[in-house]
C-alpha positions as CSV (number, residue, x, y, z in Angstrom):
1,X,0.0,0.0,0.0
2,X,1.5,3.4,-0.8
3,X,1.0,5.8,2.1
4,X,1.2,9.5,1.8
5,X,4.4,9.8,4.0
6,X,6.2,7.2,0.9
7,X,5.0,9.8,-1.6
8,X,5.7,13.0,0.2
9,X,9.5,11.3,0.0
10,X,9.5,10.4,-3.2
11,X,8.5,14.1,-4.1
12,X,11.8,15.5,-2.0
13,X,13.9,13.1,-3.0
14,X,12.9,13.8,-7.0
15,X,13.3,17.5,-6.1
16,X,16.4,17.3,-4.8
17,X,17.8,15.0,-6.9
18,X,17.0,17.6,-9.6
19,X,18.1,20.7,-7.8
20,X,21.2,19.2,-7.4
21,X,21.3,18.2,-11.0
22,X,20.6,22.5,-12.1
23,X,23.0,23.5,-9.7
24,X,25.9,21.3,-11.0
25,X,24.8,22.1,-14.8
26,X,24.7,26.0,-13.6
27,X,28.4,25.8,-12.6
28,X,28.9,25.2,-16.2
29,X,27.2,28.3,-17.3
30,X,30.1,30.6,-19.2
31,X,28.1,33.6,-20.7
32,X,24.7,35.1,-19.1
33,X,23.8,38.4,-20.6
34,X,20.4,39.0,-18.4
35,X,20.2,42.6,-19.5
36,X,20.0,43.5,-15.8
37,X,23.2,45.1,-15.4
38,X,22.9,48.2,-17.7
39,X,24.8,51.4,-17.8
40,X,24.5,53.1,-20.7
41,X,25.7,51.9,-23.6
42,X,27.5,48.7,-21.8
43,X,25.8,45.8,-20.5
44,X,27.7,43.6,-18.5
45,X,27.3,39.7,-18.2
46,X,27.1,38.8,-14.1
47,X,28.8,35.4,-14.9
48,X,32.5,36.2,-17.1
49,X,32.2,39.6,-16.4
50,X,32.4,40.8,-19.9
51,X,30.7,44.4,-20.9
52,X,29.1,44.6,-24.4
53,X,28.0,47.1,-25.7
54,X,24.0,48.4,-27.4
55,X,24.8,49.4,-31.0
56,X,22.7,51.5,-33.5
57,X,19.1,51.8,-32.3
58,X,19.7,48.8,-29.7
59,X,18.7,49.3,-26.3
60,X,17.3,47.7,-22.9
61,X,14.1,47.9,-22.0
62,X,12.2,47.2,-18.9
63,X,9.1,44.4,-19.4
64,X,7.4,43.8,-16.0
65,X,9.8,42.2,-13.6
66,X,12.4,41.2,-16.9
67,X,14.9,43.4,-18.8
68,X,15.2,42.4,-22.6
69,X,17.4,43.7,-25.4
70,X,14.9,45.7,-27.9
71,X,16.9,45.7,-31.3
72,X,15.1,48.3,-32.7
73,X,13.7,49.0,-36.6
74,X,17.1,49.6,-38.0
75,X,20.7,48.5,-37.6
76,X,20.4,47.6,-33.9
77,X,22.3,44.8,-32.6
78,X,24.4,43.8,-29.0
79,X,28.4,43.5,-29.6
80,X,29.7,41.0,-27.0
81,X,32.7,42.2,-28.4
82,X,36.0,39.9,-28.7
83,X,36.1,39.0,-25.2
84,X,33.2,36.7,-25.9
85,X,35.0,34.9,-28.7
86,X,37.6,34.0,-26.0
87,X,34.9,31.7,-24.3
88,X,33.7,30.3,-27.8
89,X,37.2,29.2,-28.8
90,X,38.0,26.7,-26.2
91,X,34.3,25.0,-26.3
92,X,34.3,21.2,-26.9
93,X,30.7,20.4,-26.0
94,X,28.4,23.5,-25.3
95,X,24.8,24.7,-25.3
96,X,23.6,27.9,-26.4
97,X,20.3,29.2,-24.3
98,X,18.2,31.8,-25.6
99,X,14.6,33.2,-25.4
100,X,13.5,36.0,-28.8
101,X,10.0,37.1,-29.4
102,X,9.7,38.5,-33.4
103,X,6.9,41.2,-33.9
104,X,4.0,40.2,-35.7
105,X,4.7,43.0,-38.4
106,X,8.5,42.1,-38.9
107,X,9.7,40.9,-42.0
108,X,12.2,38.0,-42.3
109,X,12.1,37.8,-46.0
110,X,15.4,37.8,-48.0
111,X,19.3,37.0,-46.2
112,X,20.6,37.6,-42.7
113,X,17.9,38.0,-39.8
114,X,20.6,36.3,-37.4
115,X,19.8,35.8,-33.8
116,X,23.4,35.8,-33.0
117,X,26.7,34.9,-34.9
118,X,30.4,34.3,-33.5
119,X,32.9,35.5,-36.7
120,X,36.6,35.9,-37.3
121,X,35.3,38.4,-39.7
122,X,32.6,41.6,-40.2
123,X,31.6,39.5,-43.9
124,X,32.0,36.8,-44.5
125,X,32.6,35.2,-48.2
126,X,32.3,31.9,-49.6
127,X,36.0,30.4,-48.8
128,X,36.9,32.7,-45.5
129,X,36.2,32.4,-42.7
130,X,35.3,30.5,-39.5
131,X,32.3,31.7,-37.7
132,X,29.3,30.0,-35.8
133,X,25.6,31.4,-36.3
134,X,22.0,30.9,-36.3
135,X,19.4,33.0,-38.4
136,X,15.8,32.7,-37.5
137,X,14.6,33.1,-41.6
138,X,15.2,29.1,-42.0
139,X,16.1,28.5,-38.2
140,X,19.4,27.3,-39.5
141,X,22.2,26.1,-37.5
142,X,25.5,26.6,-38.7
143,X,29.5,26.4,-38.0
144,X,32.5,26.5,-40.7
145,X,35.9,26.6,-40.2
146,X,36.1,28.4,-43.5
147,X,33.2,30.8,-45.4
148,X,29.8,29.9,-46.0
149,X,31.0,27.4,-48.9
150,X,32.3,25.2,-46.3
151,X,29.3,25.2,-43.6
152,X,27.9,22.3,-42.1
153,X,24.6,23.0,-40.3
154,X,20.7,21.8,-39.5
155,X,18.1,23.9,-40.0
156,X,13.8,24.0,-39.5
157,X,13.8,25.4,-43.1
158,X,10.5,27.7,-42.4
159,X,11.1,31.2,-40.8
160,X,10.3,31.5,-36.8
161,X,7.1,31.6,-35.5
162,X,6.4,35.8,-34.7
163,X,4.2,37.6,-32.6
164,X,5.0,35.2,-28.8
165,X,7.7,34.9,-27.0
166,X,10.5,31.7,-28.4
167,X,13.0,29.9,-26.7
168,X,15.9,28.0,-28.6
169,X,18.7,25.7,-27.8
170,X,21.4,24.4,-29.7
171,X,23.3,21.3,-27.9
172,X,26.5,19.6,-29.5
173,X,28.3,16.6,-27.6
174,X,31.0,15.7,-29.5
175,X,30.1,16.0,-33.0
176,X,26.2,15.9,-32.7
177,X,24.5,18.5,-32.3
178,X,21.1,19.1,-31.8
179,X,18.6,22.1,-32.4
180,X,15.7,22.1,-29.8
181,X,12.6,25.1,-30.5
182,X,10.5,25.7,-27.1
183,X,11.5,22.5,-25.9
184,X,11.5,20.3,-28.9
185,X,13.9,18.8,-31.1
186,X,13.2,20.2,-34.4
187,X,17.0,19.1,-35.8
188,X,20.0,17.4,-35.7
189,X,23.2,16.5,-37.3
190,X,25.8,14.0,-36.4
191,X,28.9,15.7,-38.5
192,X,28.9,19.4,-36.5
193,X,32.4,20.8,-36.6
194,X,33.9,20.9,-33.0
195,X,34.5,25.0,-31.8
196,X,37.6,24.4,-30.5
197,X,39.3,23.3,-33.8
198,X,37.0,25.0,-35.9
199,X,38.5,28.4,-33.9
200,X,42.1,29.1,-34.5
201,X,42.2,31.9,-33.0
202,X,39.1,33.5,-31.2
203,X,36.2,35.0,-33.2
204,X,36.3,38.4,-32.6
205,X,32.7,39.9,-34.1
206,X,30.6,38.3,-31.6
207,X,26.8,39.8,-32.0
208,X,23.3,39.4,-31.1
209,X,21.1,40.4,-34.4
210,X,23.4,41.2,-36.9
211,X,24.8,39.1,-39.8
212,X,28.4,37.9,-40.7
213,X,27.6,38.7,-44.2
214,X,27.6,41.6,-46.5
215,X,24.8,43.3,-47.3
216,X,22.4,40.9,-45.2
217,X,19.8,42.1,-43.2
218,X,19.6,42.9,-39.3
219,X,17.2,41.4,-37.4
220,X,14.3,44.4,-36.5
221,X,11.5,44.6,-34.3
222,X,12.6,42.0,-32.1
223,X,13.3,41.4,-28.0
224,X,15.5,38.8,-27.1
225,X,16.0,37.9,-23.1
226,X,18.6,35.7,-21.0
227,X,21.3,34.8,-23.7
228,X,23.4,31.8,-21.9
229,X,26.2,29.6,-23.3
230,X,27.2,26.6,-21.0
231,X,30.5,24.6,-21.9
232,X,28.6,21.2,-21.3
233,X,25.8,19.6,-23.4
234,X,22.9,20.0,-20.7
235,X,20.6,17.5,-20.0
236,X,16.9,17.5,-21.4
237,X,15.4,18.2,-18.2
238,X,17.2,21.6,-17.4
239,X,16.6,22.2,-21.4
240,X,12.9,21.8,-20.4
241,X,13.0,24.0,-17.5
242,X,14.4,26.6,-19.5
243,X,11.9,26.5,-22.4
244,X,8.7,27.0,-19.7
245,X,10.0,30.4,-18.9
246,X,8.1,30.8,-22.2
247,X,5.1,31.4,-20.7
248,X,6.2,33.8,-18.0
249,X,8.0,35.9,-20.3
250,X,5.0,36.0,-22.2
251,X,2.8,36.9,-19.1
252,X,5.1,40.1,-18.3
């Protein structure tokens, strides 16, 4: 017979168990811009330290108890500047956390509309040079050690859903990699280049909305909230945690 005192413990003991397991994945956690540390133009990550910096029409804004990056309508974007290339370079396995919410009105027709991008270079051509990026017009994972005619990637192949708030992961143990859209694995690949060889040295235009390509466009109208990068491949429970913020972030 199971009494309530044998399922009261197995509640603490799962809730421990998985508190320990968060706490142990948060020691991994290398990069945190929360947007709540904001003085001017800088904006400092609580976790490495680094200050970026609000570019063009980019700016903080204030939504209920959150702070979010507003990129703006025109050439807005957040330079995490070289310092966060540093942390890129030596990753082996790594997650990137991120939540974005697209206005319904915005466009994401035609190139660029990247949620973020780590670059040895401003634009990038078709045989130089490495970078690592995701753009939300096809949801497209991809890393190359050496211009876009050498990428390997995954990708959705439909633009993002607009008009609510998103949340997207991209895991990679090893050489799998996998991309994960509120909570569910929408793609994968088993031959992702590894950052740490892909990287000679580290990239040093490191952006949030803005593409490592001439001429394409900047992602617009859009808030984007709690950029993380952990140097371990989290579990799928904490990636699950992280995608129900959804809903708050959507409540505020």
């Amino acid at each position: 017979m199971i009494t309530m005192k044998r399922i009261l413990t197995a509640i603490f003991l799962f809730l421990v168990a998985n508190y320990g397991t968060a706490n142990a994945q948060e020691e991994n956690l290398r990069l945190q811009f929360n947007f709540e540390n904001v003085d001017g133009k800088n904006v400092t990550d609580p976790i490495s330290g680094i200050t970026a910096k609000l570019m063009s029409q980019a700016k903080v804004v204030e939504m209920g108890k959150y702070k979010v990056l507003d990129l703006g309508n025109g050439t807005g974007y957040l330079d995490m500047t070289k310092n966060a290339g540093t942390i890129v370079k030596d990753l082996e396995d790594f997650t990137i956390s991120v939540y974005y919410r697209i206005d319904s009105e915005a466009s994401l027709s035609g190139a660029g509309y990247f949620l973020w991008c780590f670059s040895r270079l401003t634009a990038n051509t078709e045989t130089s040079s490495a970078y690592m990026a995701y753009r939300l017009n096809a949801q497209r994972m991809a890393t190359s050690k050496a211009g876009w005619g050498s990428e390997v990637g995954m990708e959705v192949g439909s633009e993002s859903v607009k008009g609510r708030w998103m949340h997207v992961v991209y895991r990679q143990k090893g050489q799998n990699g996998e991309l994960f859209v509120d909570g569910k694995r929408l793609a994968q690949a088993s031959n992702m280049p590894i950052l740490k060889s892909t990287f000679a040295t580290a990239p040093i235009y490191n952006w949030i909305g803005r593409a490592p390509f001439n001429g394409d466009n900047y992602l617009k109208k859009t808030l984007v909230a709690d950029f993380r990068i952990y140097d371990v491949a989290i579990d799928y429970d904490r990636l699950a945690a992280l995608a129900s913020m959804t809903v708050d972030l959507e409540t505020d």
